[in-house]
N, C-alpha and C positions, 0 to 999 in steps of 0.2 A: 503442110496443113491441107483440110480439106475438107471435105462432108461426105455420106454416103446415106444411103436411104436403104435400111434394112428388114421393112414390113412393107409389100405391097402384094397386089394379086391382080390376075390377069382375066381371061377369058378360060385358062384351063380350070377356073373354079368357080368366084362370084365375083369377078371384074369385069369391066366393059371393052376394055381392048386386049389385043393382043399383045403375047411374051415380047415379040419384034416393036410393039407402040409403046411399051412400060419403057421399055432401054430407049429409043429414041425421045420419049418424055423426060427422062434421066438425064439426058447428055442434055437435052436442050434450056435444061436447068443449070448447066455448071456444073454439075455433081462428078465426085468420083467414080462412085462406083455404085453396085446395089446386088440388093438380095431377091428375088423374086420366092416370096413366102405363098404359094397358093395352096387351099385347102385340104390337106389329105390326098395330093398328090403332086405327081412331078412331071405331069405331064408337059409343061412349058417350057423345063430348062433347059432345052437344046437349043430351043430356036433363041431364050432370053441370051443364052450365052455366048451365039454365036452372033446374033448382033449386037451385044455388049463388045467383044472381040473386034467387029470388025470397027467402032465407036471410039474402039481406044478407051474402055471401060473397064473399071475392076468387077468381078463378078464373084460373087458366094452361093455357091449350093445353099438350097434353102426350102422349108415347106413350114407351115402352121398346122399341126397336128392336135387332134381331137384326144381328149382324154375326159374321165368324168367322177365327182365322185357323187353322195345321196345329194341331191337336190341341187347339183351344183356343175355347169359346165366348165371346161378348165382346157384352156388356146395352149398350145405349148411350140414356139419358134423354135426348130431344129437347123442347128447349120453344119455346113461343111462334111454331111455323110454321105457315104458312096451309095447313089440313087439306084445301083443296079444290086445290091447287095438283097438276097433271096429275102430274108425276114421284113426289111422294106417296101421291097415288092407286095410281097404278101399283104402287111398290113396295109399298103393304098388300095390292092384288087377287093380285100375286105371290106374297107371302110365305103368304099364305091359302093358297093352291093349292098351295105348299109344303111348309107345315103338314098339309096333308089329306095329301097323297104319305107324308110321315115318318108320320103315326099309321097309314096302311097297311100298312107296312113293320113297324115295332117290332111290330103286332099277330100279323101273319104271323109274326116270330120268336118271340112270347111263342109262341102258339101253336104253334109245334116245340118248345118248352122244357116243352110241356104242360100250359100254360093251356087255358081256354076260353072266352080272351078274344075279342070281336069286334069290326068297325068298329062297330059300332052301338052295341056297349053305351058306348064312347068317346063319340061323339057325343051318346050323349043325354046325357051328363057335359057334356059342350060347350053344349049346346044352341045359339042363334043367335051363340055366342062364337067365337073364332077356336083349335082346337085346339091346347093343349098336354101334355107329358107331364106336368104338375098331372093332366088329367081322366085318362090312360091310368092315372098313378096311384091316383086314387079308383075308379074300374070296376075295378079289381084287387081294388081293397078292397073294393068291393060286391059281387061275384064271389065271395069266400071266399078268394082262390088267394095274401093274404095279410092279415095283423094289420093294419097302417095303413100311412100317407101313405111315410112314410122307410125303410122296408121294402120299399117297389116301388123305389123308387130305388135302396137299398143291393143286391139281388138283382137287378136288370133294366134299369134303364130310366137307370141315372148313366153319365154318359163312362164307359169302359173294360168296362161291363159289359154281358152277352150281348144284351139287345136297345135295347141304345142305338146310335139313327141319327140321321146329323150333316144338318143343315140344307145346303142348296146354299149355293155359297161365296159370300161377301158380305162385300168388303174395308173396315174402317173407314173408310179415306180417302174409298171410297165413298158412304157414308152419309154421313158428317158436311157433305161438297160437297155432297149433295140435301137436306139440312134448312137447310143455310145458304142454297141459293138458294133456297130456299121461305120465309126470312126468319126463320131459327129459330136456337138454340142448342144445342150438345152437349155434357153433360158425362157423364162415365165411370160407370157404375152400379158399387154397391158395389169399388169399387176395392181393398179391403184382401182379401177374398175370394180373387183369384186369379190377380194381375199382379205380379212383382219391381218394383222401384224405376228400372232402367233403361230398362223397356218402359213404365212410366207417365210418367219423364220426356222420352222421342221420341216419345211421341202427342200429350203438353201440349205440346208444342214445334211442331208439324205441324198437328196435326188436331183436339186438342177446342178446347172455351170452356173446361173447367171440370171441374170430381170431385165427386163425390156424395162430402161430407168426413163428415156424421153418415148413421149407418147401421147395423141393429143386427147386422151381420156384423164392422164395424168397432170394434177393440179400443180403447182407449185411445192407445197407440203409435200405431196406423196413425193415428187422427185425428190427431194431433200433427203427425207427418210430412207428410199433408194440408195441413193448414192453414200448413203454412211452404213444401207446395210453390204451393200458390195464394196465398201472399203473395209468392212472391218472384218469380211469373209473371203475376201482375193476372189470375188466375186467376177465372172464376164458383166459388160454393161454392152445393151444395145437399145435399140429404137428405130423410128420410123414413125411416117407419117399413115401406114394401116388403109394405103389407097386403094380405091376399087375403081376408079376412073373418076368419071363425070356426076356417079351418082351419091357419092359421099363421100366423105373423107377429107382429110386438111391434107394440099396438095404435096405430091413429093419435094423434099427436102426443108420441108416445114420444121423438121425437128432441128436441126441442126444439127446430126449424126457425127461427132469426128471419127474421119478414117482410120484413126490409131483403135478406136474399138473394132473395128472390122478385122484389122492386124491381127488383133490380141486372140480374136477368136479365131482366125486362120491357123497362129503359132500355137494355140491350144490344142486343135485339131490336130494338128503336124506331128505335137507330144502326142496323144493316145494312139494317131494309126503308125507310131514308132519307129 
């Protein structure tokens, strides 16, 4: 038996430590092992995995991939595909450039809303990380122009409100076809968060492996109804505690992760890269 922690992010995206502090947080919990899921890229998983290695840690390839469809953002956990595979590449150098386009954009509207926010003060929130609206949130906060983290989002920067800009479109089926040929798994990130029950059971049916079943967005209820829809579809189960460090999140190994799901999705993995 055991636990593992299979949603967290670092500094290569919108966490506050580094790949090397995520693994050394992980062991210092007990935990087995862990997945280092950061945003639309990979940049962390050398250094996460060779201090997981050196920790005596289990460790999974792993990234939180952007997908979207009308009005609607959609997290997708990828695991165990080969990070150096051309069309993966691709899509993280994309999604980067992407990423930069949208925090130029949201900055220019904060800034008619009468901020005095910049690209710069953003990016140095980012630093070598891949930007998200996490850092346009904290440089708000470091700015003055508000109180904290959920107050830029509640005022600015959440769907529907004045300077929130959508990512270029990027169809599920999409994605989960390029992490599968790249030898990988996809299951749904916080699924109780912000899908009805008919759009989660025609993507498990199509397009993922699996649901992120524990999750600290996920109530009781929705785990319930998870875990009978990944029973009655040979469904992957995963979770995690969705850490970014210090500045949110229910801390690693919160979820109770058992290590036999981490398994299942390695031996899944093992079947497709044949």
């Amino acid at each position: 038996m055991g636990y593992v922690d299979l949603h967290l992010h670092s500094t290569a995206s919108d966490g506050v430590l580094s790949p090397t502090e995520v693994a050394r947080e992980i062991a210092s919990r007990g935990l087995r092992g862990f997945s280092l899921t950061d945003h639309d890229t990979v940049d962390g998983i050398e250094e996460a995995a060779a201090e997981a290695a050196r920790l005596g840690l289990d460790f999974l390839v792993g990234a939180e991939l952007s997908a979207n469809a009308p009005g609607q953002s959609i997290h997708i956990l990828a695991y165990g595909f080969d990070p150096t595979e051309p069309a993966i590449r691709g899509f993280f150098r994309d999604f980067r450039a992407d990423r930069l386009r949208r925090v130029d954009e949201i900055v220019t509207r904060l800034q008619e809303l009468g901020t005095g926010l910049t690209f710069d003060d953003v990016m140095d929130e980012a630093g070598a990380g891949v930007p998200t609206r996490a850092h346009v949130g904290r440089a708000l906060v470091n700015g003055g122009w508000v109180r904290e983290h959920n107050e830029a989002f509640d005022r600015y920067i959440a769907r529907g409100k004045p300077a929130f800009v959508e990512k270029k479109p990027t169809p599920v089926e999409q994605v989960c076809d390029m992490v599968r040929r790249a030898g990988g798994v996809t299951l749904l990130a916080h699924p109780g968060r912000d899908y009805a029950q008919a759009q989660l059971a025609r993507w498990m049916e199509a397009d993922f492996d699996g649901v992120e079943v524990l999750h600290p967005r996920n109530d009781k209820g929705v785990r319930r109804s998870l875990e009978a829809l990944a029973e009655e579809r040979g469904l992957l189960r995963g979770g995690g505690s969705d850490w970014h460090g210090t500045v949110y999140g229910a801390p690693p190994g919160s979820q109770r992760v058992p290590v036999e799901w981490m398994r299942a999705i390695e031996e899944r993995c093992a079947t497709i890269q044949g």
